[in-house]
C-alpha positions as CSV (number, residue, x, y, z in Angstrom):
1,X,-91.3,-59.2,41.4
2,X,-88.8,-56.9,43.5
3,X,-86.3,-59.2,41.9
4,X,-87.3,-58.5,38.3
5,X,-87.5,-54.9,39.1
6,X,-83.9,-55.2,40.6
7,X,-82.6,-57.1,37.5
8,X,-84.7,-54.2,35.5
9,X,-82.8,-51.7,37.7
10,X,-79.7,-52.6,37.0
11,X,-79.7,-53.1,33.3
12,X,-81.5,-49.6,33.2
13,X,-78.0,-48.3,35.2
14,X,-75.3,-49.3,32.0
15,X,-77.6,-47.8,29.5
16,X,-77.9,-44.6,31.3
17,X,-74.4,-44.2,32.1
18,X,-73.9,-45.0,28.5
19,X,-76.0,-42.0,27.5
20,X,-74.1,-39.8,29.5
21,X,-71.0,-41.1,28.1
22,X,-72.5,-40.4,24.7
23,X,-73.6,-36.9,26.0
24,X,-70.1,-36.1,27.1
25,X,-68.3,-37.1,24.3
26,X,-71.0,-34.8,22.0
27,X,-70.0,-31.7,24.6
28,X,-66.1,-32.6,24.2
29,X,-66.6,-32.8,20.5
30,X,-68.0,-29.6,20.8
31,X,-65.7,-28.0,23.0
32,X,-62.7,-30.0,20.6
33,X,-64.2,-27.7,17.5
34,X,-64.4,-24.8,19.3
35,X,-60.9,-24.7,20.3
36,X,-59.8,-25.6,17.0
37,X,-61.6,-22.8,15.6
38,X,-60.4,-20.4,18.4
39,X,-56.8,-21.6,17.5
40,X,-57.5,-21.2,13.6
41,X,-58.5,-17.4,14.0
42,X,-55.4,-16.9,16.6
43,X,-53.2,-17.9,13.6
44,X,-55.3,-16.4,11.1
45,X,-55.0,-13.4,13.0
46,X,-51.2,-13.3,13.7
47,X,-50.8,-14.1,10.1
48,X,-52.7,-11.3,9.3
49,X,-50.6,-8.9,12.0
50,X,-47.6,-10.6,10.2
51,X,-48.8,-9.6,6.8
52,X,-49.4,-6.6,7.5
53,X,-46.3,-5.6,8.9
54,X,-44.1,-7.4,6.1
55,X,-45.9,-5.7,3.6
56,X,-46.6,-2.1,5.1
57,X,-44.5,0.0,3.5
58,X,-41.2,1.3,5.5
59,X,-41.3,5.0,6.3
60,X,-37.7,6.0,6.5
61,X,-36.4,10.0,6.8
62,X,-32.9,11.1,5.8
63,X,-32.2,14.3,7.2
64,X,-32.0,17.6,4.5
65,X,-33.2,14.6,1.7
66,X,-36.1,15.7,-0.1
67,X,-36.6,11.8,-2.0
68,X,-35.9,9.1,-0.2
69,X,-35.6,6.1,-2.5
70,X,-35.9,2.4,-1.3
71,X,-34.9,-0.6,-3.2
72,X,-37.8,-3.6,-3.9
73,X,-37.9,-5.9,-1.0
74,X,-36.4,-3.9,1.5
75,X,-37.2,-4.4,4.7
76,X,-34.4,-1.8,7.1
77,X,-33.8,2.0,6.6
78,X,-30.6,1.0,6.7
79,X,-31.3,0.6,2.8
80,X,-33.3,3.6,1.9
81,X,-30.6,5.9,-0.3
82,X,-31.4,9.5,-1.0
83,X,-32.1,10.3,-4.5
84,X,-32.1,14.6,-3.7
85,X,-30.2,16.5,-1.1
86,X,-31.0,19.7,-0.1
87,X,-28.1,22.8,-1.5
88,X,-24.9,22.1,-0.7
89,X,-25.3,18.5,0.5
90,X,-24.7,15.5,-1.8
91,X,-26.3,11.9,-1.0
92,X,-23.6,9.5,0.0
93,X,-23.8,6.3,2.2
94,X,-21.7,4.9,5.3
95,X,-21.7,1.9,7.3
96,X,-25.4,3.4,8.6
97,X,-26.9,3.3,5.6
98,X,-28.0,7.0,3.1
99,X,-27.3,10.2,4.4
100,X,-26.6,13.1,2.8
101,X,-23.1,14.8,3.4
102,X,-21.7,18.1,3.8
103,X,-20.0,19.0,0.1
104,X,-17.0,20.6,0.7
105,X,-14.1,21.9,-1.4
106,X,-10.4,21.1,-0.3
107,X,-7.7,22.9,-2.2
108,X,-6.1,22.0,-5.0
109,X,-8.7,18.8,-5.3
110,X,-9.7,18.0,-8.5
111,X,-13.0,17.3,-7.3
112,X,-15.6,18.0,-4.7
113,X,-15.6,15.7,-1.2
114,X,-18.2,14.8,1.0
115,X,-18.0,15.1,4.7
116,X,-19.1,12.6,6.8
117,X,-22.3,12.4,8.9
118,X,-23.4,15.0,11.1
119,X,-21.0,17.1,10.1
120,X,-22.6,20.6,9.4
121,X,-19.6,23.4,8.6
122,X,-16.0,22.9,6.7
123,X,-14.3,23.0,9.7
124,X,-16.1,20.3,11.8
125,X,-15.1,18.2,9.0
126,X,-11.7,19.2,7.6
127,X,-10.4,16.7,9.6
128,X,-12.4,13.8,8.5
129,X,-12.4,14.6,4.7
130,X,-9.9,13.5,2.1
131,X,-9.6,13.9,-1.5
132,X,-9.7,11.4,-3.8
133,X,-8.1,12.8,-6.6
134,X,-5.9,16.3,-7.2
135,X,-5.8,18.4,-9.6
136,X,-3.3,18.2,-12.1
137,X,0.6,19.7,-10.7
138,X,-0.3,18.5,-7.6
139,X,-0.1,15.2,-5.5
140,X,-1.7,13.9,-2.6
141,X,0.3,15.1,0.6
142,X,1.6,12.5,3.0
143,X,1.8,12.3,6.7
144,X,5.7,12.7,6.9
145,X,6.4,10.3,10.0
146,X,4.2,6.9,8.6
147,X,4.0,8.1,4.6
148,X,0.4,7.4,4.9
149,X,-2.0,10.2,2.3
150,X,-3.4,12.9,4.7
151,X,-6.1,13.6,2.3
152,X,-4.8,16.7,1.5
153,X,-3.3,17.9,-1.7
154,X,0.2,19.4,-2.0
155,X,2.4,20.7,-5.0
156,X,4.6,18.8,-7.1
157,X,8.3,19.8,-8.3
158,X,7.6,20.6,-11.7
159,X,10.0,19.8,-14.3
160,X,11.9,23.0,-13.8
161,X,12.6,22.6,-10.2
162,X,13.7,18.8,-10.6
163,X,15.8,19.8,-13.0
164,X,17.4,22.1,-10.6
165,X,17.3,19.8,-8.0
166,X,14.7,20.3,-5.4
167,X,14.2,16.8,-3.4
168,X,10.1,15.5,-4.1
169,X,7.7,16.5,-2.0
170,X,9.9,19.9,-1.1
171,X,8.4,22.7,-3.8
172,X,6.1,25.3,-3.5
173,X,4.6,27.3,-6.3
174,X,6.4,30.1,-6.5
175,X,9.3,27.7,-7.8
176,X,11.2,27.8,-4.4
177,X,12.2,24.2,-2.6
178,X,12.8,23.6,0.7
179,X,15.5,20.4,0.1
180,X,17.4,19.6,-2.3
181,X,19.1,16.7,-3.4
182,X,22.4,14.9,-2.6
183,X,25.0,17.1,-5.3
184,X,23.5,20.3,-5.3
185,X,22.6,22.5,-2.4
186,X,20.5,25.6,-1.4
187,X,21.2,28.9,-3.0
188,X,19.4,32.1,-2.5
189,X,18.5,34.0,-5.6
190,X,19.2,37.3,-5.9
191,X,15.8,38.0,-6.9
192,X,12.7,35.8,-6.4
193,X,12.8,32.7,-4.2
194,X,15.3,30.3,-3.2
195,X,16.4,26.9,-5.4
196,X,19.1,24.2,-5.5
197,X,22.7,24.5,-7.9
198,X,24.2,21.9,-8.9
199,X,27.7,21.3,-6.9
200,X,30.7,22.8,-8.9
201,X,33.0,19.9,-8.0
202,X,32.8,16.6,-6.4
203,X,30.9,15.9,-3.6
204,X,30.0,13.7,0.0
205,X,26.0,12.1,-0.4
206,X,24.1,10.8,1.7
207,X,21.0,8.3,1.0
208,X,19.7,5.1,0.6
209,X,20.8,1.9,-1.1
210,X,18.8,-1.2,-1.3
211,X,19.3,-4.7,-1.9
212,X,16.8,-8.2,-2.2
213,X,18.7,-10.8,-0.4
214,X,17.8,-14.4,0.6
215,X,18.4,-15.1,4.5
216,X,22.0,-15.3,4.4
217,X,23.7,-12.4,5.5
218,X,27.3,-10.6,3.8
219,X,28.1,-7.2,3.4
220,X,27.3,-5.2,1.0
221,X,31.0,-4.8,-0.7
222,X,31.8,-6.1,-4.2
223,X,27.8,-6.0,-5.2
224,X,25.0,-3.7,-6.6
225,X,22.3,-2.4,-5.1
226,X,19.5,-0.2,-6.1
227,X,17.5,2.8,-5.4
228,X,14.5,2.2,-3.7
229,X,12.1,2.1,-7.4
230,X,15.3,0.3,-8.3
231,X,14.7,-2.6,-5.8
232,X,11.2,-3.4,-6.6
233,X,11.8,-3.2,-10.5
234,X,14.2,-6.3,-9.7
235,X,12.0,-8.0,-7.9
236,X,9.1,-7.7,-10.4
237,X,10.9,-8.3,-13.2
238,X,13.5,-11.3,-11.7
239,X,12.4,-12.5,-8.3
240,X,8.3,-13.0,-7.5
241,X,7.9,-14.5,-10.5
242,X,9.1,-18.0,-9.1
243,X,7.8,-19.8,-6.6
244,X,9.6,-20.6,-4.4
245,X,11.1,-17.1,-5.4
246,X,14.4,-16.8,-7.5
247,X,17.7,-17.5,-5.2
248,X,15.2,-17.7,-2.0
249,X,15.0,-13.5,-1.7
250,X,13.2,-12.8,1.7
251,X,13.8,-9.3,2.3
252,X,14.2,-6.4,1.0
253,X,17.9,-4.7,3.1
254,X,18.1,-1.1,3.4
255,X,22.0,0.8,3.7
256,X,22.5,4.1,5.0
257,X,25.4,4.8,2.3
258,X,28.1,7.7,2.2
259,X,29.4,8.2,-1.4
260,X,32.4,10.6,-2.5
261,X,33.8,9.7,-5.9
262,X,37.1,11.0,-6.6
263,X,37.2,14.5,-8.5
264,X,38.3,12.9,-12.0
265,X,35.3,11.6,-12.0
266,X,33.5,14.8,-11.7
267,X,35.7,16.3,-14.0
268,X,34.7,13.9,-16.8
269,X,31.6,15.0,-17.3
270,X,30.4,17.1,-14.4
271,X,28.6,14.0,-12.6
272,X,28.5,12.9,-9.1
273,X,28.7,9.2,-10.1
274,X,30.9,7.3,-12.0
275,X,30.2,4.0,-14.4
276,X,28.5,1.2,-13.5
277,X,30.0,-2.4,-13.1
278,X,28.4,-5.9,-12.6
279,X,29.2,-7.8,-10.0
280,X,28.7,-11.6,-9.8
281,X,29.8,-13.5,-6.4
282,X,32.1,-10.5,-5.1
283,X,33.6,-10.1,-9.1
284,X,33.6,-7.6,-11.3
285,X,32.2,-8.7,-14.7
286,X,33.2,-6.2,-16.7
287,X,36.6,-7.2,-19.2
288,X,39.5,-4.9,-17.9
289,X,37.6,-3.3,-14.7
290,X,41.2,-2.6,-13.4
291,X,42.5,-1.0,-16.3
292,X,39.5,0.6,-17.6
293,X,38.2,2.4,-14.6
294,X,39.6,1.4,-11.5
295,X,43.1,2.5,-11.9
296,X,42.0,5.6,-14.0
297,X,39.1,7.1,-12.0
298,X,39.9,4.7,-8.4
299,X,37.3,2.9,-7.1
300,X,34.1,5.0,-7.9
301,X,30.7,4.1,-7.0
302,X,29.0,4.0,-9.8
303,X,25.3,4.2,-11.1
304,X,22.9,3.0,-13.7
305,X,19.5,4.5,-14.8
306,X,16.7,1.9,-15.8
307,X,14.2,2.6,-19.2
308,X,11.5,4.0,-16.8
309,X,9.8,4.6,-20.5
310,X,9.5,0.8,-20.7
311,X,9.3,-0.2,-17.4
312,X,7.6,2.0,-15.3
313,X,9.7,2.6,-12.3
314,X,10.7,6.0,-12.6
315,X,14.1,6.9,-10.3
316,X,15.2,3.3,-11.1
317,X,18.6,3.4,-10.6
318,X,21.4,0.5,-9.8
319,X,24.6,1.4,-8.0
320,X,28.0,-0.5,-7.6
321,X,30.3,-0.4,-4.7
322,X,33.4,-2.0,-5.6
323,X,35.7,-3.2,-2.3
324,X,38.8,-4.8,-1.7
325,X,39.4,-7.1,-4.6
326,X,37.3,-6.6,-6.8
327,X,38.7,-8.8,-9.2
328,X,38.3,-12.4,-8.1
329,X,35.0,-14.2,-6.7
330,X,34.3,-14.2,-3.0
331,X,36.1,-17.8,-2.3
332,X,39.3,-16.6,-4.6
333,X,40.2,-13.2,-3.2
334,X,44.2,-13.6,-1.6
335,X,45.6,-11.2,0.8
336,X,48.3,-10.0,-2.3
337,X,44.8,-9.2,-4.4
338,X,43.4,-7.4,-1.7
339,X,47.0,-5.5,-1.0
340,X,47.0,-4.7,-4.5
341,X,43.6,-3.8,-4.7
342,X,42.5,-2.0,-1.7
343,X,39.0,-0.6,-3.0
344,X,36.7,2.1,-2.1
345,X,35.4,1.2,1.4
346,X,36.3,3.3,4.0
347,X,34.8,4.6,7.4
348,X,34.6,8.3,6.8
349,X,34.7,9.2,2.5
350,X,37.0,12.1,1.0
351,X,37.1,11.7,-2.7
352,X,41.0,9.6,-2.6
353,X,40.8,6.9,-5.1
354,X,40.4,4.1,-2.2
355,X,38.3,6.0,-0.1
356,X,34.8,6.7,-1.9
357,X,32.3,5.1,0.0
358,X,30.6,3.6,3.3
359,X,27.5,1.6,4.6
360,X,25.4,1.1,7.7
361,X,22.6,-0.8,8.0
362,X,19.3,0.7,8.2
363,X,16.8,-1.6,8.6
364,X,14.8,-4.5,6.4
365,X,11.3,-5.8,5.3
366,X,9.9,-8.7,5.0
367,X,9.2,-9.0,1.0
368,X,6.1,-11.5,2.2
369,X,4.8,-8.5,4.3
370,X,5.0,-6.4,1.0
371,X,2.9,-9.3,-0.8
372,X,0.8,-10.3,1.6
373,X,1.7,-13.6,2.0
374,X,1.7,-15.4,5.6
375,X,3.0,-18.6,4.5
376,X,5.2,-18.3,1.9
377,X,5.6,-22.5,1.7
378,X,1.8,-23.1,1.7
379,X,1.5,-20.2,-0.6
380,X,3.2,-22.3,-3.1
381,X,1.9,-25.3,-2.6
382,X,-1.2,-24.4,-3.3
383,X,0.2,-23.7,-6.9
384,X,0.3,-19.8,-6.6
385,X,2.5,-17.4,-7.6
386,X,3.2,-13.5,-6.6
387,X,2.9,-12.6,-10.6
388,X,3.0,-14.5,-13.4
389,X,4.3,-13.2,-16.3
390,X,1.9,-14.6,-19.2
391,X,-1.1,-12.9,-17.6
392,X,0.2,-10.3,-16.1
393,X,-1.5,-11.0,-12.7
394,X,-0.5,-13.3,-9.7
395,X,-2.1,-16.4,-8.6
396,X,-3.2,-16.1,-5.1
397,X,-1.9,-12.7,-4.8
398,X,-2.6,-9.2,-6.4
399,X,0.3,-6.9,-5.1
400,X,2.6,-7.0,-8.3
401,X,-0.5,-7.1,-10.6
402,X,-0.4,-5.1,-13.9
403,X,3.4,-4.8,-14.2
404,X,3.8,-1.5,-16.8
405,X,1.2,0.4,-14.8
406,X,3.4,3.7,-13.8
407,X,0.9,4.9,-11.1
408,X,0.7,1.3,-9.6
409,X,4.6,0.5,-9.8
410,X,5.1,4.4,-8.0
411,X,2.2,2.9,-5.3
412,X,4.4,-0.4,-4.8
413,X,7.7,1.8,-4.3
414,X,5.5,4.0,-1.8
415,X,4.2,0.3,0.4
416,X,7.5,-0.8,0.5
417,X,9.0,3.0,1.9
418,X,5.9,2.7,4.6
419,X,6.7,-0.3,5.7
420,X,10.1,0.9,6.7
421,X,8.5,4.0,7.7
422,X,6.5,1.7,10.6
423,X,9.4,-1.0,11.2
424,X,12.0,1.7,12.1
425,X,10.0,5.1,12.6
426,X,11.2,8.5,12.5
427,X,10.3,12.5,12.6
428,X,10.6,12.5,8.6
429,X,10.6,9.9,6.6
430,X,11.6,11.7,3.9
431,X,14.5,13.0,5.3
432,X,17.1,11.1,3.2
433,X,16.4,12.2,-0.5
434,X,17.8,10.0,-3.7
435,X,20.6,12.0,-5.9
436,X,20.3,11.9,-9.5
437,X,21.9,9.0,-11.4
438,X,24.4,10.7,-13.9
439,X,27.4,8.1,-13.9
440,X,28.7,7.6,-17.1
């Protein structure tokens, strides 16, 4: 029998440790179910935390606004906007987000400006404000070294003192000017304040001339060349709107030029300028230059004012500088030409009939700077154009945009002046007035 009991034994031995298996697996189930439900409320619980922050409404405070308003969905103060600001405060919104702003008046602004943050009197923030539009007679006041707007306003010649002759951005309101243009000069009234007159005879001038020119260089003799409203009128109208651009213009060249016409050209008609001739490849265009002007009024520089009614430069002016002769093309001109026609370029002007003008160089710009362009090849490629005439718009480029707008062709004349402003820098930019164009 102690073997039965032994075979007994040891088949009781697998069943038992197969209950305990059994008993194991029914704790391990249990402990599986409870850590899936202790895991279930975790989440539950952080999606509940979650909830309740995403959907909690923000609090947000903008200081001296009494209504603070934020858009569906936001979830930063950096959107709340103010829809009230306490007196003297207007809402307005920086890089930050809403605050509300000091409201200041600047003089002569048209409308009322807000200061930026944290400032809390006029003076903390005179420096940072800037007017965005002035009231009528006046203009916005620029920074006389880079021609950038100081935010300021400042008077503008009125019609009366242009007239006269007061140089832009020189008038005050009590119809005094502090420059004048080239041909008239500063006189003292005997009562009230000083003015320009008009020179009685003719006279030296200094200013600037300017010419579009490819990369190859010449000088400026036997040509025309423009005022600086004069310049960018040709290129609107006859450059950028090829691509590549017409005969390959690259820059924009500026001249220092000295001009003294002879004094039967003043006597003519009282004018500092004399008439204007084409010039194509170094020859004068006009039939009989010789004997219709040259050899009757000597080698004038003349001058021709552009239809600012029509196209929207105002001060567009071309000049001509004829030089030694002026006759024949560039490839035909003979030493008896140039003997018998000496021209007016000289080194130091006096009014004689071959001695009426002289140029320096005075800097360039790029034109692609002015446009904006980096790669002027690619640019084209790409099938773009600076401005194209049918819709009045450029393809890849907005600078020349809206061609008969007069307060955007004025803005274009000003870029191009500040970029030679902050190519070759000085004191006062606007130093070097334009005359008046009264050639005949």
């Amino acid at each position: 029998m102690p073997l039965m009991a032994d075979i007994e034994g040891s088949a009781r031995e697998p069943l038992a440790a197969a209950e305990e298996a059994r008993t194991a697996a029914r704790k391990c189930s249990r402990c599986r179910l409870l850590g899936a439900v202790v895991a279930l409320l975790v989440v539950a619980s952080g999606v509940g935390v979650g909830i309740y922050f995403a959907t909690r409404p923000l609090e947000c405070e903008i200081a001296l606004c009494s209504q603070v308003i934020l858009p569906d969905g936001a979830r930063s103060c950096t959107e709340a906007r103010c829809g009230s600001c306490q007196e003297k405060y207007t809402a307005s919104v920086d890089s930050k987000g809403g605050f509300c702003g000091l409201t200041c008046g600047l003089p002569h602004c048209a409308e009322r400006v807000v200061a930026v943050r944290g400032a809390d009197n006029f003076n903390d923030a005179t420096a940072k404000l800037r007017c965005g539009e002035c009231e009528q007679g006046w203009e916005f006041e620029l920074d006389r070294k880079t021609l950038e707007p100081t935010g300021n306003c400042s008077f503008s010649c009125s019609a009366a003192q242009q007239q006269a002759g007061c140089a832009p951005r020189s008038c005050s309101e009590d119809g005094s000017c502090s420059r004048c243009r080239p041909g008239f000069r500063q006189a003292a009234a005997l009562q009230g304040p000083s003015s320009c007159t008009k020179e009685t005879a003719a006279a030296s001038m200094n200013f600037y001339m300017y010419r579009a020119q490819s990369d190859v260089s010449y000088p400026p003799e036997n040509c025309d060349l423009a005022s600086a409203a004069g310049v960018m009128w040709y290129l609107h109208n006859e450059v950028v709107i090829l691509c590549p651009r017409h005969y390959d213009i690259t820059r924009i060249l500026r001249y220092n030029v000295t001009v003294f016409n002879p004094a039967s050209v003043f006597a003519l008609r009282g004018g500092q300028f004399g008439h204007f001739v084409q010039f194509d490849y170094g020859q004068c265009t006009v039939p009989d230059c010789k004997a219709n002007w040259w050899d009757k009024y000597g080698y004038m520089v003349g001058c021709q004012q552009q239809d600012s009614t029509m196209w929207k430069y105002d001060e567009s002016y071309w000049y001509s500088l004829p030089g030694r002769c002026p006759s024949q093309k560039w490839n035909d001109k003979t030493a008896e030409c140039i003997a018998q026609e000496a021209g007016g370029n000289c080194s130091s002007p006096d009014g004689t009939s071959t001695c009426t003008w002289h140029v320096e160089p005075a800097g360039e710009v790029s034109v692609d700077d002015l446009s904006g362009i980096k790669d002027l090849a690619a640019f084209c490629a790409a099938g773009n154009v600076e401005y194209d005439v049918k819709t009045d718009r450029g393809r890849g480029c907005s600078f020349w945009d809206d061609k008969l707008n007069a307060t955007r062709n004025k803005e274009r004349v000003m870029a191009m002046q500040r970029l030679f402003a902050k190519n070759y820098p000085t004191e006062d930019a606007l130093a070097v007035p334009a005359p008046m164009c009264d050639g005949f």
